[in-house]
N, C-alpha and C positions, 0 to 999 in steps of 0.2 A: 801786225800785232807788236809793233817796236814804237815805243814813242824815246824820241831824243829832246832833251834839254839842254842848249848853250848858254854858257857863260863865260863874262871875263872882259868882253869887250870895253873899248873906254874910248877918252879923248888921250893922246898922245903926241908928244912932237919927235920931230924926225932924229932917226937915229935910235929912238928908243925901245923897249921892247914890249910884248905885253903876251899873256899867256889865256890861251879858250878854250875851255872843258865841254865835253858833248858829256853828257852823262844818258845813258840809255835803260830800259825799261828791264831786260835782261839780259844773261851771257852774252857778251859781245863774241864768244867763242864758237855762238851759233851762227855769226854773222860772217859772212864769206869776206864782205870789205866796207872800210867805211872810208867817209869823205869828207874833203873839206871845197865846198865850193866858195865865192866870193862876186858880189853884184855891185856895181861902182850904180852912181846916178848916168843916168844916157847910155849904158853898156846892156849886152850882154852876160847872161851867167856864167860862169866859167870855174872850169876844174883845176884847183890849188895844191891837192894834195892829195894819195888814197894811202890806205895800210889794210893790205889783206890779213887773214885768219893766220895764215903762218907766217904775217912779218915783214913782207916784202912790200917795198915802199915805193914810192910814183912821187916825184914834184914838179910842177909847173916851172920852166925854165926863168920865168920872173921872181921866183920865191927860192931858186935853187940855191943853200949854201947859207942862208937867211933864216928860214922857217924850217920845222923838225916836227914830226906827228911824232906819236908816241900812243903806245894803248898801256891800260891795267885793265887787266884783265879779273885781279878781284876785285876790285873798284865798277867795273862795269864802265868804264870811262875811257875818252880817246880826246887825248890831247893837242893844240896846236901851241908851239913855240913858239912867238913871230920875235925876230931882234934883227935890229939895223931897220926898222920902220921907214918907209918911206912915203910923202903924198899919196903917189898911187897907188899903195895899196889901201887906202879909204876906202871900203864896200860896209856891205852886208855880208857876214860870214855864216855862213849855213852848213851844219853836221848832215848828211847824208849815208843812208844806210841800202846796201846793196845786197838783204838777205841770201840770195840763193845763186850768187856769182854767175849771174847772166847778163851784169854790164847793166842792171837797170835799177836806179835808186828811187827806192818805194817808198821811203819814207825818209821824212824831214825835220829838221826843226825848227822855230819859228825866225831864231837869227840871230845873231849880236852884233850892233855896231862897231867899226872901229873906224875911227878916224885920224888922222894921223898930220898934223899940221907941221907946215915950213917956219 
């Protein structure tokens, strides 16, 4: 019963930054954790980023120091920072949501591009 919307994604060259809003359907407060995954061409999905219900944060050791979640809570939104862009991180950015803090994200959203050129 969460539907998430991403945006923000773009073309970018390296070094630079760009900021992606998950905007969700309600309280994000009822939401145990949310996520940010990321899907390159030829890859793997893989987990970017989490920010649970009270705060506490998770970053992928390739994004460490670079990227920054963030939530508002009266907004119903959870933010991704990304700055110091690099080729690699070129994917599909995907908001995930992990209502009832069992490790398992039930819902999604459709994605936003970033690409991120040299």
């Amino acid at each position: 019963q969460v539907q998430l919307v991403e945006s923000g994604g773009g073309l970018v060259q390296a070094g630079g930054s760009l900021r992606l809003s998950c905007a969700a359907s309600g309280s994000i407060f009822s939401i145990s954790a949310m996520g940010w995954y990321r899907q390159a061409p030829g890859k793997q999905r893989e987990l970017v980023t989490v920010i649970t219900s009270g705060g506490s944060t998770y970053y992928d050791n390739s994004v460490k120091g670079r990227f920054t979640i963030s939530r508002d809570n009266a907004k119903n939104t959870v933010y991704l920072q990304m700055n110091s862009l690099k080729p690699e991180d070129t994917a599909v950015y995907y908001c995930a949501a992990d209502p009832r803090g069992l490790g398992l994200y039930d819902y999604w959203g459709q994605g936003t591009q970033v690409t991120v050129s040299s």
